[in-house]
Backbone bond lengths (Angstrom), bond angles and torsions (degrees), N, CA, C in turn:
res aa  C-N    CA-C-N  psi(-1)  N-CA   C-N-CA  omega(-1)  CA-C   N-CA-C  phi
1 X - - - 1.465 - - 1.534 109.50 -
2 X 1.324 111.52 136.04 1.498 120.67 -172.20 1.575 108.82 -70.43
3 X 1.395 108.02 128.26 2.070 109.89 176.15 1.751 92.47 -46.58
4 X 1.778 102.89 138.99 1.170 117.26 165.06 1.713 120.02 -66.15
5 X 1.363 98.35 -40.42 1.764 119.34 163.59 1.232 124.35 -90.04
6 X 1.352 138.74 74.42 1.739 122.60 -178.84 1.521 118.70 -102.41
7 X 1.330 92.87 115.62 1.889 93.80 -170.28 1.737 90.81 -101.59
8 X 1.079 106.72 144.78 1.624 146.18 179.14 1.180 109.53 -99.74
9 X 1.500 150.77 94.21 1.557 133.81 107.08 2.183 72.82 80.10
10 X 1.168 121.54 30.31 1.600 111.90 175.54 1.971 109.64 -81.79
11 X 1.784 109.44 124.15 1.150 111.74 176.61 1.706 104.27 -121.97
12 X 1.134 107.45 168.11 1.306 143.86 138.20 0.913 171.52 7.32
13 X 1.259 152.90 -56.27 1.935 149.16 -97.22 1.155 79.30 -160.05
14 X 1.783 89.50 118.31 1.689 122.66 165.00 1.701 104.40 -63.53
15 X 1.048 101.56 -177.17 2.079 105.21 162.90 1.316 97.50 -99.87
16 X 1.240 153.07 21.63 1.796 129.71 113.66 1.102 136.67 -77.13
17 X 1.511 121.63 3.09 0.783 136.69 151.01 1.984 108.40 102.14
18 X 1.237 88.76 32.43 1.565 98.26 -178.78 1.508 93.42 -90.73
19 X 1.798 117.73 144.00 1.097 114.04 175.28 1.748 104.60 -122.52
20 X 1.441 88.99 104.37 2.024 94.91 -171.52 1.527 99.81 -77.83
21 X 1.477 148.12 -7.85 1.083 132.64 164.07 1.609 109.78 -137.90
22 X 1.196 124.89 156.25 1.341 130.83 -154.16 1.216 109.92 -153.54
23 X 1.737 119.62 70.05 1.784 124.98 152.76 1.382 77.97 72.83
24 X 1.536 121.72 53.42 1.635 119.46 151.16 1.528 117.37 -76.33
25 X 1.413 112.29 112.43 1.796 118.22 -178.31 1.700 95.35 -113.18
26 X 1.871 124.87 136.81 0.933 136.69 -129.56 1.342 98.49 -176.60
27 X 1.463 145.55 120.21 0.837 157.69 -150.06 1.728 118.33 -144.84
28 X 1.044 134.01 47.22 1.864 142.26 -159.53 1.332 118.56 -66.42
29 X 1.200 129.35 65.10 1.716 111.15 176.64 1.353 142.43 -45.33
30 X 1.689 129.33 144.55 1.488 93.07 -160.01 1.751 98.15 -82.59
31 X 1.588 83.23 178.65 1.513 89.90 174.97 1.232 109.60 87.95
32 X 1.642 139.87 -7.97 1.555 125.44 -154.64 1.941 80.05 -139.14
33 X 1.650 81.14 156.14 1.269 103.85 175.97 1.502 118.47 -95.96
34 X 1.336 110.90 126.52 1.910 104.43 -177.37 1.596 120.63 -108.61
35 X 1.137 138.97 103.00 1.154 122.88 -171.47 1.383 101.02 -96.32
36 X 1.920 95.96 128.34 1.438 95.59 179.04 1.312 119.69 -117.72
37 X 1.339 123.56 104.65 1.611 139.77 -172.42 0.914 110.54 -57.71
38 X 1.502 111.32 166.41 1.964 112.53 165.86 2.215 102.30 147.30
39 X 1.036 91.40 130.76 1.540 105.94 175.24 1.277 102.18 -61.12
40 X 1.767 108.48 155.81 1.459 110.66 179.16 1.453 124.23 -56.03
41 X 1.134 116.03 132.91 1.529 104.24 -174.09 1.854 106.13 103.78
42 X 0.977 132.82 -19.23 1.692 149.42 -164.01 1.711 99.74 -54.16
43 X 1.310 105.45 -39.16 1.779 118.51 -166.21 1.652 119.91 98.29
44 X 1.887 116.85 20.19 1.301 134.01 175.27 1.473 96.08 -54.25
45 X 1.053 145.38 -63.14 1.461 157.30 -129.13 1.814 95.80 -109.16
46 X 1.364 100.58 -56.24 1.789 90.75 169.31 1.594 136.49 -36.07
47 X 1.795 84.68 -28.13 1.653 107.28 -150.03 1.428 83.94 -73.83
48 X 1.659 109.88 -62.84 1.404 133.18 -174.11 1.250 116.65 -44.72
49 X 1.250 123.92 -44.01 1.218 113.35 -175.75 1.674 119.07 -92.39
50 X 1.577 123.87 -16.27 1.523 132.28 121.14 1.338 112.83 10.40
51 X 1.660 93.46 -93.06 1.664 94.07 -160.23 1.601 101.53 -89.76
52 X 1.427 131.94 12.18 1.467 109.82 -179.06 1.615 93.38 -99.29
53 X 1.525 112.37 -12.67 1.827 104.86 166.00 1.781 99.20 117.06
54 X 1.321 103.94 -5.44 2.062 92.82 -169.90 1.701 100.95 -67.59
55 X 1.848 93.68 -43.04 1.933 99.37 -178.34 1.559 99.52 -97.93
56 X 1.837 97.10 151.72 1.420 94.64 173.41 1.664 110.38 -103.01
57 X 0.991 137.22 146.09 1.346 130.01 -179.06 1.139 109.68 -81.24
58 X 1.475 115.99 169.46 1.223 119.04 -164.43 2.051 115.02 -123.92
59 X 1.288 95.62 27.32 1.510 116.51 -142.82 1.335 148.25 146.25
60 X 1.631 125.05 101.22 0.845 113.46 -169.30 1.961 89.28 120.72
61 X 1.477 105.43 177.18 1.872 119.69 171.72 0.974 126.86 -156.53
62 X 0.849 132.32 153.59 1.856 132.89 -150.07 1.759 98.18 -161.82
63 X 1.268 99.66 129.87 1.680 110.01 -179.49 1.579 90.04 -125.92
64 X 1.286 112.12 159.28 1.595 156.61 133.04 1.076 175.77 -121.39
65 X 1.669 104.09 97.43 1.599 103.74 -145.17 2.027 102.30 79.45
66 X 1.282 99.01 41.68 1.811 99.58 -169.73 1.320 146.54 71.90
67 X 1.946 96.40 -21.08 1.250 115.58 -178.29 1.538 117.52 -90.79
68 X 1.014 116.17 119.01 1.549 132.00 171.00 1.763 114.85 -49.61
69 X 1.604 101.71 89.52 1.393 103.21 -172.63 1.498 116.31 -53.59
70 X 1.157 118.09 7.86 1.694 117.94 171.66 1.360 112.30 -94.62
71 X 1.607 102.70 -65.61 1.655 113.51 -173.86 1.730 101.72 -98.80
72 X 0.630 135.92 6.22 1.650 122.70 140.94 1.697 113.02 -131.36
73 X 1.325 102.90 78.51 1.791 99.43 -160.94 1.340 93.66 -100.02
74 X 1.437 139.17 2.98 1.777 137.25 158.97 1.660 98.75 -65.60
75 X 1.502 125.37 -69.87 0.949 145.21 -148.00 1.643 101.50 -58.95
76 X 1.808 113.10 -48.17 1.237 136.09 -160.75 1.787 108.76 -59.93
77 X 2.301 88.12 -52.24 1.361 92.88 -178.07 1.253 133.58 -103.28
78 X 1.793 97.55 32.17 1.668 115.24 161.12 1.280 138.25 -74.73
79 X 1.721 89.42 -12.96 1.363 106.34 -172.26 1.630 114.65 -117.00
80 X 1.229 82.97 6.06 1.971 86.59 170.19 1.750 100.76 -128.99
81 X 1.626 96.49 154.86 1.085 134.69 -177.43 1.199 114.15 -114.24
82 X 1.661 130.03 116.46 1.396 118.47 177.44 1.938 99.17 -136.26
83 X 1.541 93.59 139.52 1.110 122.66 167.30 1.836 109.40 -94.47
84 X 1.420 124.96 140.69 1.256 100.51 -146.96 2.150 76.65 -126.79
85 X 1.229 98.39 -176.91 1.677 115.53 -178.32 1.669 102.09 -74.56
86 X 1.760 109.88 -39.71 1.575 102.22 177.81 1.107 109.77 -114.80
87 X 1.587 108.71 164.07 1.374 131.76 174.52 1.657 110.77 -67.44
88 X 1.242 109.10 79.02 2.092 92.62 176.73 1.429 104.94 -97.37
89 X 1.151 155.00 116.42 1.297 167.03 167.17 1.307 145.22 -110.49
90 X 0.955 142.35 125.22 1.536 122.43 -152.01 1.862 84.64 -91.37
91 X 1.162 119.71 126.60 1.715 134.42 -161.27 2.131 110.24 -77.82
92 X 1.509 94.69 -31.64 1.705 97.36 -178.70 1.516 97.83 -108.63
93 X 1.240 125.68 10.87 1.656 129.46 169.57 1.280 104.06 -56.00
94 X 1.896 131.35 149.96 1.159 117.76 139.98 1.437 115.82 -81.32
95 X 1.042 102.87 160.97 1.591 123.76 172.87 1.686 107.71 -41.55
96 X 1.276 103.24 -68.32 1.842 102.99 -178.63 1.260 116.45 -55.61
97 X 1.708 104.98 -41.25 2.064 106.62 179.36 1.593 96.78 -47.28
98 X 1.038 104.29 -55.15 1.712 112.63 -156.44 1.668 122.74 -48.14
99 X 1.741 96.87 -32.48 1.432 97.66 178.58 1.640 107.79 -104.12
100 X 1.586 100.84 -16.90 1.500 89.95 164.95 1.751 142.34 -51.06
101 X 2.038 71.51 -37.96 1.655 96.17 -177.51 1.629 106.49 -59.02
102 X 1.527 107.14 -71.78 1.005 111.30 -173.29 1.678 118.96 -39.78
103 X 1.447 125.63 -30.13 1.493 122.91 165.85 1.170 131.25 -57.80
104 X 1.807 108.57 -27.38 1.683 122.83 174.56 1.421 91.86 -67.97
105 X 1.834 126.55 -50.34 1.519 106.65 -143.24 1.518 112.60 -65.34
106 X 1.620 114.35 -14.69 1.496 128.43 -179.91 1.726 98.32 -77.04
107 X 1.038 138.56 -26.11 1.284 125.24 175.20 1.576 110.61 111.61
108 X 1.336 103.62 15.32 1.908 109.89 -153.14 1.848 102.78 -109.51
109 X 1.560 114.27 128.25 1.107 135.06 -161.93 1.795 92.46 -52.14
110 X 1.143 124.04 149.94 1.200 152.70 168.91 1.741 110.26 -55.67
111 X 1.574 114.62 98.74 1.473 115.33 -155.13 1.615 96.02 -132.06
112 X 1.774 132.69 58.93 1.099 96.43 -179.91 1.324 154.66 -103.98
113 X 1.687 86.13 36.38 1.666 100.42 169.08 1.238 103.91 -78.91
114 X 1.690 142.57 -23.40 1.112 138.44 -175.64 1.410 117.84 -67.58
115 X 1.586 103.92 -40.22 1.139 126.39 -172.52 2.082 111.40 -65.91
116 X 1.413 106.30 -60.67 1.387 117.62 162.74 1.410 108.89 -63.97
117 X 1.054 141.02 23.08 1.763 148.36 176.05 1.409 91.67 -116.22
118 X 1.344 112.33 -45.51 1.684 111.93 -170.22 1.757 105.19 -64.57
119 X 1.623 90.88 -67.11 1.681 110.89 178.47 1.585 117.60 -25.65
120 X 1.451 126.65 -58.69 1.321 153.70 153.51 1.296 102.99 -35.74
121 X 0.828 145.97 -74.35 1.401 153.65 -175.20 1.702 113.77 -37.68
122 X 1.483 98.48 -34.50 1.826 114.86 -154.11 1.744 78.88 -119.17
123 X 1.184 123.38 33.35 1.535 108.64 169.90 1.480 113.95 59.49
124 X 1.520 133.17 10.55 1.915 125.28 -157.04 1.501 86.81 -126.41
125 X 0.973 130.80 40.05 1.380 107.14 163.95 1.574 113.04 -88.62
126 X 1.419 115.91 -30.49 1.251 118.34 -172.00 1.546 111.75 -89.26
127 X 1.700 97.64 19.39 1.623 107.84 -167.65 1.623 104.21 -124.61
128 X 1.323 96.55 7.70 1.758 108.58 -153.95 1.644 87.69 -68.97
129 X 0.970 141.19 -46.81 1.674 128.88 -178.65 0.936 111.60 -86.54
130 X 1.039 144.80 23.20 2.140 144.45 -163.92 1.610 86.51 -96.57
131 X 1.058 137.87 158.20 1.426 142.75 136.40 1.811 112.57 -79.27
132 X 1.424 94.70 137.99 1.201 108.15 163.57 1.773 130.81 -10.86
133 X 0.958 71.23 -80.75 1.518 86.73 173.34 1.420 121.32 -59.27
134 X 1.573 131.89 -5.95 1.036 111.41 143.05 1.311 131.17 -128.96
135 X 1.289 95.14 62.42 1.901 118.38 167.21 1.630 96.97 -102.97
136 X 1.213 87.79 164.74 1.686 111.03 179.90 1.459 103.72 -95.94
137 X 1.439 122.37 159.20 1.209 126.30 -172.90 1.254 142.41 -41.45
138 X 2.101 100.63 -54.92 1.568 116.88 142.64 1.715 124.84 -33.10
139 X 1.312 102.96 -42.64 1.464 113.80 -174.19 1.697 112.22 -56.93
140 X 1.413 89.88 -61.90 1.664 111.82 -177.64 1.620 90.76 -51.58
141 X 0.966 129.82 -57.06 1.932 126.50 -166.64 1.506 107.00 -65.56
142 X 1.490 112.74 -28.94 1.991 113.19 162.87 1.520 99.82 -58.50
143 X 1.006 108.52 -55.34 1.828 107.12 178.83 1.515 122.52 -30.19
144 X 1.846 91.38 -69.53 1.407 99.11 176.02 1.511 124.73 -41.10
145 X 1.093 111.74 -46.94 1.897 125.56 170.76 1.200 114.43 -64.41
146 X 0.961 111.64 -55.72 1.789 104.66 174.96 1.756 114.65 -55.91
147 X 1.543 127.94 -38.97 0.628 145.73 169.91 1.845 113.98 -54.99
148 X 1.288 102.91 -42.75 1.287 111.03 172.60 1.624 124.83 -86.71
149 X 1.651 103.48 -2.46 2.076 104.35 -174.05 1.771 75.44 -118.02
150 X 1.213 140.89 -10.15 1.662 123.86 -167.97 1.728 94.16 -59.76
151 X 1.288 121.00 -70.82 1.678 98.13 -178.72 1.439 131.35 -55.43
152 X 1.248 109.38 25.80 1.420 105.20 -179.45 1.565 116.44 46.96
153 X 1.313 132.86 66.19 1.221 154.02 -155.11 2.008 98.41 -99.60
154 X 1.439 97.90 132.51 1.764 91.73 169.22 1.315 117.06 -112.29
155 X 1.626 111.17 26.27 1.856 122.27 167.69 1.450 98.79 -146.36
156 X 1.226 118.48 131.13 0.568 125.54 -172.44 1.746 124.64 -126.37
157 X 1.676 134.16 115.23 1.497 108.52 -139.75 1.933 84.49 -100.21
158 X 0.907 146.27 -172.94 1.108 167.42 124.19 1.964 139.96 -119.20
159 X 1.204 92.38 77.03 1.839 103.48 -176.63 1.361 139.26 -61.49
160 X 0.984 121.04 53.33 1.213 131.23 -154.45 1.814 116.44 75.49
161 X 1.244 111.07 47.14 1.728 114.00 -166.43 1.475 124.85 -58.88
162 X 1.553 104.58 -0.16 1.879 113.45 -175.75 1.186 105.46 -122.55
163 X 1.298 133.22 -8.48 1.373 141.67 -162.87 1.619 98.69 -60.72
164 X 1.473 125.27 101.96 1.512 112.56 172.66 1.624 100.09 125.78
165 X 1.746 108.70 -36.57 1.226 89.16 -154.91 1.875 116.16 -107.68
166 X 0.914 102.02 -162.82 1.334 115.02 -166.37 1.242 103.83 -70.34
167 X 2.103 126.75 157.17 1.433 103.11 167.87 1.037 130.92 -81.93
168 X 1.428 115.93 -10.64 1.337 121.91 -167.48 1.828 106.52 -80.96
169 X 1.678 113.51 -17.78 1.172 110.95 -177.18 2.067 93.33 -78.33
170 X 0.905 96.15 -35.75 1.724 111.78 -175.66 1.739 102.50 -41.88
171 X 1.373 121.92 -87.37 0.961 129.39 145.62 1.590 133.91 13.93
172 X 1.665 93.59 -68.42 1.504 114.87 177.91 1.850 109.05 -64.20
173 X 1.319 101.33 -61.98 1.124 126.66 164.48 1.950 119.31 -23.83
174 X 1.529 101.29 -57.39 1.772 101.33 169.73 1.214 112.10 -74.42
175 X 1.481 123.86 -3.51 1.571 109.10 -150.25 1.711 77.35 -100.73
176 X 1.175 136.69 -38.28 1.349 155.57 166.65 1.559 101.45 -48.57
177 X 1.451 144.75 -69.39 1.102 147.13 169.54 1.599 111.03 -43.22
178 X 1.670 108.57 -62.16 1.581 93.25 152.91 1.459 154.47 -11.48
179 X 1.445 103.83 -76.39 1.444 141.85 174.88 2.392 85.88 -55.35
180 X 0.855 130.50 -56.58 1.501 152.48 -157.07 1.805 84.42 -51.70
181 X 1.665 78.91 -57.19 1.490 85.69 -158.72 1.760 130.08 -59.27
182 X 1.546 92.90 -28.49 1.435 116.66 -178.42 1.667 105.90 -67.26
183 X 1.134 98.57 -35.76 1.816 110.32 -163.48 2.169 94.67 -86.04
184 X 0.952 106.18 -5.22 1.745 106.55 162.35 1.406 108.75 103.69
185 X 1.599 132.31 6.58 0.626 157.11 179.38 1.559 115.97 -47.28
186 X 1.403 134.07 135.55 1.756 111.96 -169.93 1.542 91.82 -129.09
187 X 0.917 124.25 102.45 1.421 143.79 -178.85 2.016 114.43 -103.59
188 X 1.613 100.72 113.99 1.826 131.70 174.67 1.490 101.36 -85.30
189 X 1.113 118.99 114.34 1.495 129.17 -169.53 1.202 91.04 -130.87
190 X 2.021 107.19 108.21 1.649 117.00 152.39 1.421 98.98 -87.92
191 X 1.764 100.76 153.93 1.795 85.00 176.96 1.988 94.00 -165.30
192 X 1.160 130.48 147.54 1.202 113.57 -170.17 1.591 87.88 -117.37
193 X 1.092 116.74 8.94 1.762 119.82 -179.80 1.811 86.99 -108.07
194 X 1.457 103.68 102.29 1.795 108.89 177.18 1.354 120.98 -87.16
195 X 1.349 128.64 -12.81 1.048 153.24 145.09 2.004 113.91 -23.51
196 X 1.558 97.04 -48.05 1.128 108.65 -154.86 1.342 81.51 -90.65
197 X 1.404 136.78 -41.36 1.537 130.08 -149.34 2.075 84.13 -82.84
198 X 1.217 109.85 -34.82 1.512 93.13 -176.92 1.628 125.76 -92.52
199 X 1.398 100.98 16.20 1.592 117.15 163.30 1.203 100.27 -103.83
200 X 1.449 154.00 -41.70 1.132 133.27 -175.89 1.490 121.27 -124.91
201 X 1.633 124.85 14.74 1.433 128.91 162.53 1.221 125.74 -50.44
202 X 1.474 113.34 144.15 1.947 90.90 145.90 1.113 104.86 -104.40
203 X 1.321 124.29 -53.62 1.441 109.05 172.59 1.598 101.45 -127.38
204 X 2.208 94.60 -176.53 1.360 98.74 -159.31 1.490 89.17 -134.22
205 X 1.743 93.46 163.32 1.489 119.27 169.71 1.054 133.09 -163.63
206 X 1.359 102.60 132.69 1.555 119.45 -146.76 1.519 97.91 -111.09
207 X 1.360 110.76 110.83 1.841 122.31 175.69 1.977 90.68 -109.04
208 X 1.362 97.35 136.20 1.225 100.68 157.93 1.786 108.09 -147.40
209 X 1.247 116.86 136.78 1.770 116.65 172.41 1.931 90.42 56.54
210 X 1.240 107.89 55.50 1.607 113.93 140.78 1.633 95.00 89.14
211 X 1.414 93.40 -35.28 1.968 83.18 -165.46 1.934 99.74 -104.30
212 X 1.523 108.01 165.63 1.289 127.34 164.72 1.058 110.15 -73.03
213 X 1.431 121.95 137.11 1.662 122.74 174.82 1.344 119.69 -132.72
214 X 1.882 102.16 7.29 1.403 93.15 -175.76 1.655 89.14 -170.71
215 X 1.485 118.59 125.56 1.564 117.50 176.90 1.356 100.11 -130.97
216 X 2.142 131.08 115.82 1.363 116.03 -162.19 1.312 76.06 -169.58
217 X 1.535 101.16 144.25 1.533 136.52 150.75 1.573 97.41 -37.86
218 X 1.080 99.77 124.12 1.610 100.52 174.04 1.610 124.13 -51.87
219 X 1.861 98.76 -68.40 2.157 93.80 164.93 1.396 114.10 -46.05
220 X 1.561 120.64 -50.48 1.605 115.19 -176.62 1.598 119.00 -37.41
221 X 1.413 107.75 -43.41 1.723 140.72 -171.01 1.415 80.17 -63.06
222 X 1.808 125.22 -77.56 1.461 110.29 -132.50 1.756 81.03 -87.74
223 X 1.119 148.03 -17.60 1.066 126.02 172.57 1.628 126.16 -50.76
224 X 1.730 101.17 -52.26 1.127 82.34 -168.18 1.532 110.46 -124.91
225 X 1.498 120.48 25.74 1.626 106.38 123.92 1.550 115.66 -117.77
226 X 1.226 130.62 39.62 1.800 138.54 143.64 1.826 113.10 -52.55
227 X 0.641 118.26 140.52 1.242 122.25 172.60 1.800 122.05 -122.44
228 X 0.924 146.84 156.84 1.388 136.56 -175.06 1.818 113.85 -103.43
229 X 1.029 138.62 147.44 1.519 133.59 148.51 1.142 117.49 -102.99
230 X 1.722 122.25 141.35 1.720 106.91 172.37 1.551 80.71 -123.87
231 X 0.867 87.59 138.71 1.602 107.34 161.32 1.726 122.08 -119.54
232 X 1.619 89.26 137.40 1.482 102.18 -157.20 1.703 113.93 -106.54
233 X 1.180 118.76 95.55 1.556 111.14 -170.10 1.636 120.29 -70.44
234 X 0.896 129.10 143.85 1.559 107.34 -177.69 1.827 97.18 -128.15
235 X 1.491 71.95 172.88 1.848 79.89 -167.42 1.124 123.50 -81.27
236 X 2.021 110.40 -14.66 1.641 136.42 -171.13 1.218 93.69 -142.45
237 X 1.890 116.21 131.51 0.946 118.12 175.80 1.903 108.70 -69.01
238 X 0.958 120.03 158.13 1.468 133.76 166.52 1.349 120.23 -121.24
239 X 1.511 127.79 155.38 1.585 161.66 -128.13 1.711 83.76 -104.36
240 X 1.008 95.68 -54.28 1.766 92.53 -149.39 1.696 101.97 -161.20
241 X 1.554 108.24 156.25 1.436 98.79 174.55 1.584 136.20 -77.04
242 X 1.330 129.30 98.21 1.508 127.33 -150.43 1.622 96.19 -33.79
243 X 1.483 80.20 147.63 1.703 101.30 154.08 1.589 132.60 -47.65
244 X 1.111 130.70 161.89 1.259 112.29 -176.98 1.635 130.13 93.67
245 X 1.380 105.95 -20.49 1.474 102.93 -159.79 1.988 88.92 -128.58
246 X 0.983 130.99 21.14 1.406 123.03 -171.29 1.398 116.26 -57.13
247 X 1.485 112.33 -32.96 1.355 112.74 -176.57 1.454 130.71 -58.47
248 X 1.443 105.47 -20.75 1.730 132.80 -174.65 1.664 100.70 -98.13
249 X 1.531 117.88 13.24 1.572 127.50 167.42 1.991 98.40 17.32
250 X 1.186 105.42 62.16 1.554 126.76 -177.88 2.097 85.41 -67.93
251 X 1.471 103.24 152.39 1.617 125.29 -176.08 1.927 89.39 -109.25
252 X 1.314 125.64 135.96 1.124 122.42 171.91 1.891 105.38 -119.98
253 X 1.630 97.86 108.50 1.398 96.64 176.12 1.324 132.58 -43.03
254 X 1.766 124.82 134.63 1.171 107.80 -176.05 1.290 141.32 -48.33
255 X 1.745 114.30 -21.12 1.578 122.10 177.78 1.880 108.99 -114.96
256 X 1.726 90.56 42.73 1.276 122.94 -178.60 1.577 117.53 34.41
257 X 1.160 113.90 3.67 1.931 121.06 -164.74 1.625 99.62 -75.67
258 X 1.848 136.40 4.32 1.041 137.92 -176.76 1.083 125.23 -154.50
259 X 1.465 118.90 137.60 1.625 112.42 -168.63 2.182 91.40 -117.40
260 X 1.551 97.32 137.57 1.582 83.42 178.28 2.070 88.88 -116.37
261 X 1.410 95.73 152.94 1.599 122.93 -172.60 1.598 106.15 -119.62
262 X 1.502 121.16 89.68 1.547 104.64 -179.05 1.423 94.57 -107.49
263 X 1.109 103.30 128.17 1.891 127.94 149.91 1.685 133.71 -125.97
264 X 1.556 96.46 167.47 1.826 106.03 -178.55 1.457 104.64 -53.73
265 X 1.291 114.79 146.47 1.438 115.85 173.67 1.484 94.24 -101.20
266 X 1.602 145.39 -5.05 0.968 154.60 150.84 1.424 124.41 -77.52
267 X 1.563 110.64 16.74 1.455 112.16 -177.99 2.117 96.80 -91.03
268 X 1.030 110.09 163.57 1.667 112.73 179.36 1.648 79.67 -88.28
269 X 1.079 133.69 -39.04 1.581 112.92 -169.28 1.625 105.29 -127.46
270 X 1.072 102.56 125.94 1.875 111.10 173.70 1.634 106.23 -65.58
271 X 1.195 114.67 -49.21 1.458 126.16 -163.67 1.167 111.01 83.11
272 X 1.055 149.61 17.14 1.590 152.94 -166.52 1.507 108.94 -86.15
273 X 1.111 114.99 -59.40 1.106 115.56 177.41 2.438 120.40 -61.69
274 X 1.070 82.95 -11.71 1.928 88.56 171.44 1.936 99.66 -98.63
275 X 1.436 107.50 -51.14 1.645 99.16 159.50 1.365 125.32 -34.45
276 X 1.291 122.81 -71.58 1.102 126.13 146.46 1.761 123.34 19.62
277 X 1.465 92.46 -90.54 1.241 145.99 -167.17 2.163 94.49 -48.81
278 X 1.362 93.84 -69.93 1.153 112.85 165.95 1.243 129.82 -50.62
279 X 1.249 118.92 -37.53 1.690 111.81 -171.69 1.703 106.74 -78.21
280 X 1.953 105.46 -36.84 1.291 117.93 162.48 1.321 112.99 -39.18
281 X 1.179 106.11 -68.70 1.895 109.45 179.11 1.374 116.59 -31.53
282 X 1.810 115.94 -37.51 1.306 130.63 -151.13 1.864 104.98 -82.26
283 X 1.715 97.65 -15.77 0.909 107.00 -162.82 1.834 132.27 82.29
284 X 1.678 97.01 23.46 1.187 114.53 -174.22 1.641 114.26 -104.73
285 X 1.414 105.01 121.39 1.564 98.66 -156.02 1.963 93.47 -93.75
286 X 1.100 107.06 147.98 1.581 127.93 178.24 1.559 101.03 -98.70
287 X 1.738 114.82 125.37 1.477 121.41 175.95 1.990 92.85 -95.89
288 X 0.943 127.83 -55.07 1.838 146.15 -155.60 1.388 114.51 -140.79
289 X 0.857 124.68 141.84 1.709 124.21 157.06 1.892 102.29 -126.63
290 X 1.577 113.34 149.93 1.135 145.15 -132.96 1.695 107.34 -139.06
291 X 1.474 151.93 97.00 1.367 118.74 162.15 1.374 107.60 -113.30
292 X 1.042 143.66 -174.52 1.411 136.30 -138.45 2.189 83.98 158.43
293 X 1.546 80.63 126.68 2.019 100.61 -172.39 1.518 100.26 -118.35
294 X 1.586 112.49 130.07 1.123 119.44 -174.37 1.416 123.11 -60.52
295 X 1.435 111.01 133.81 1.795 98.47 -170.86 1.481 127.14 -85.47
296 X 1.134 137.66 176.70 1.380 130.94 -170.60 1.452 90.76 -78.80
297 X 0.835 147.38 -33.40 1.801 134.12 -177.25 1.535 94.47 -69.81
298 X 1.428 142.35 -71.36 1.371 115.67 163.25 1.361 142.26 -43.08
299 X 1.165 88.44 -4.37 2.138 90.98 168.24 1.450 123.94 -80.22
300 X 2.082 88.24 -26.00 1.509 97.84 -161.08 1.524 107.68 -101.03
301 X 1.271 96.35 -24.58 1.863 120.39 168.32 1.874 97.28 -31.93
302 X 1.699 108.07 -57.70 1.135 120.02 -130.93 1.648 109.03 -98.19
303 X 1.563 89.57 -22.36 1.770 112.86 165.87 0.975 103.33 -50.64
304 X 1.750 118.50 -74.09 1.479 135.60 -173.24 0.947 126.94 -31.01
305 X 1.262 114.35 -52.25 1.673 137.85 -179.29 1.481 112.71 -79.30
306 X 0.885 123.35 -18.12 1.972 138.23 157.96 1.356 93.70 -82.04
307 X 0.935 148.71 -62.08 1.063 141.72 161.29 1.565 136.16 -5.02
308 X 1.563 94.89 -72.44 1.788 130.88 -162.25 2.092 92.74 -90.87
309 X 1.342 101.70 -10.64 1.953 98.86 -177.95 1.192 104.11 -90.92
């Protein structure tokens, strides 16, 4: 089955000659969720606004849903939905005009049980006559989304969509992305809360300084650059880390009561169990042991910074 998203060798270059994307190739299946990482400045938002048509690229081609976001860019951006980084809103709008409107500007028959199915969903039904302007911030960002699923869209962008808001809108918000997902929906998730991209990804991608540096199944990713910690409590604090054991580059807690042991969870042997073995020998008594699995924000921490050297 053909990627619902296929980016091409897609670049860039302002007229100063800054190049915010660089021979980005991108591959989106439908139906799957992509979280796409990257420090401020990375080219997340360049990318996005690329193929939804606001920027024109300067190089390179990108289709959606088949359509060539250049030479069929009506067709392309009928089928995506974007939630954007700011709040733009018309401020004395009601709430219902607003997403109604936005359903005419796609060309799409007048549906508003679909529409109050959406509203409901995003918590605004009981907000559906309020004007803009006097919702609260969270509120205004339900807008934006509703505003962005009213044409019934089968891509869907998300730009930082929690940034600001409340958790309980957060929350609401995945259970909604969820529900998206089931219905075949192919949803690009920027997000600076990584937590969230590794509760609900399938896979990930890491753009930093214009280019891609990393396209992976998310478990595949934290499997196999995750790393493990065990941490070793002891029953007597200790001076220093005994002799003998240097090779296992052991961490000695500052109020010495813990020794931490990080290794590959992809090694055929941990060694833990001969450590172990050893510290006993050393005469080092064990109160607890502790492991703790590296998170996808430390995976991506660590990309970056390989990266930026």
């Amino acid at each position: 089955m053909p990627a619902i998203v296929d980016i091409r060798n897609l670049s860039k270059t302002y007229d100063d000659g800054f190049q915010a994307l660089k021979d980005v190739s991108l591959e989106i299946e439908e139906g799957e969720i992509l979280a796409l990482l990257g420090p401020n400045g990375a080219g997340k938002t360049t990318l996005i606004s690329a193929l939804c048509g606001i920027t024109t690229p300067t190089g390179g081609s990108a289709s959606v849903g088949g359509h060539d976001i250049l030479s069929e860019y009506r067709d392309a951006r009928a089928m995506i939905g974007l939630v954007p980084q700011e709040i733009a809103l018309e401020p004395f709008e009601k709430v219902w005009n607003a997403v109604r409107f936005s359903r005419g500007l796609f060309g799409k028959p007048r549906d508003d049980a679909f529409l109050e199915k959406t509203l409901r969903q995003l918590s605004l039904w009981d907000k559906r006559q309020a004007k803009v302007m006097e919702l609260s911030g969270g509120m205004k960002r339900r807008v934006l989304i509703a505003k962005a699923l009213c044409h019934e869209p089968r891509v869907l962008f998300l730009d930082e969509p929690t940034a600001g808001v409340d958790v309980e809108l957060r929350r609401d918000m995945w259970q909604v992305v969820a529900g998206l997902k089931e219905s075949g929906v192919t949803i690009i998730l920027t997000t600076h809360y990584i937590e969230e991209a590794e509760a609900i990804a399938d896979r990930v991608a890491v753009i930093n300084r214009g280019e891609i540096l990393l396209v992976e199944e998310k478990q595949a990713l934290m499997t196999r650059m995750g790393r493990k910690s065990l941490r070793i409590d002891l029953t007597e604090p200790i001076e220093a880390v005994p002799a003998g054991v240097e090779e296992y580059e052991l961490e000695l807690a500052p109020d010495g009561r813990a020794l931490t042991y990080t290794y590959d969870t992809s090694a055929e042997r941990t060694g833990i169990t001969r450590l172990l073995q050893r510290l006993s020998e050393k005469g080092v008594a064990l109160k607890d042991l502790q492991t703790k699995q590296s998170s996808l924000e430390e995976i991506f921490v660590s990309l970056v910074k390989e990266d930026a050297a």
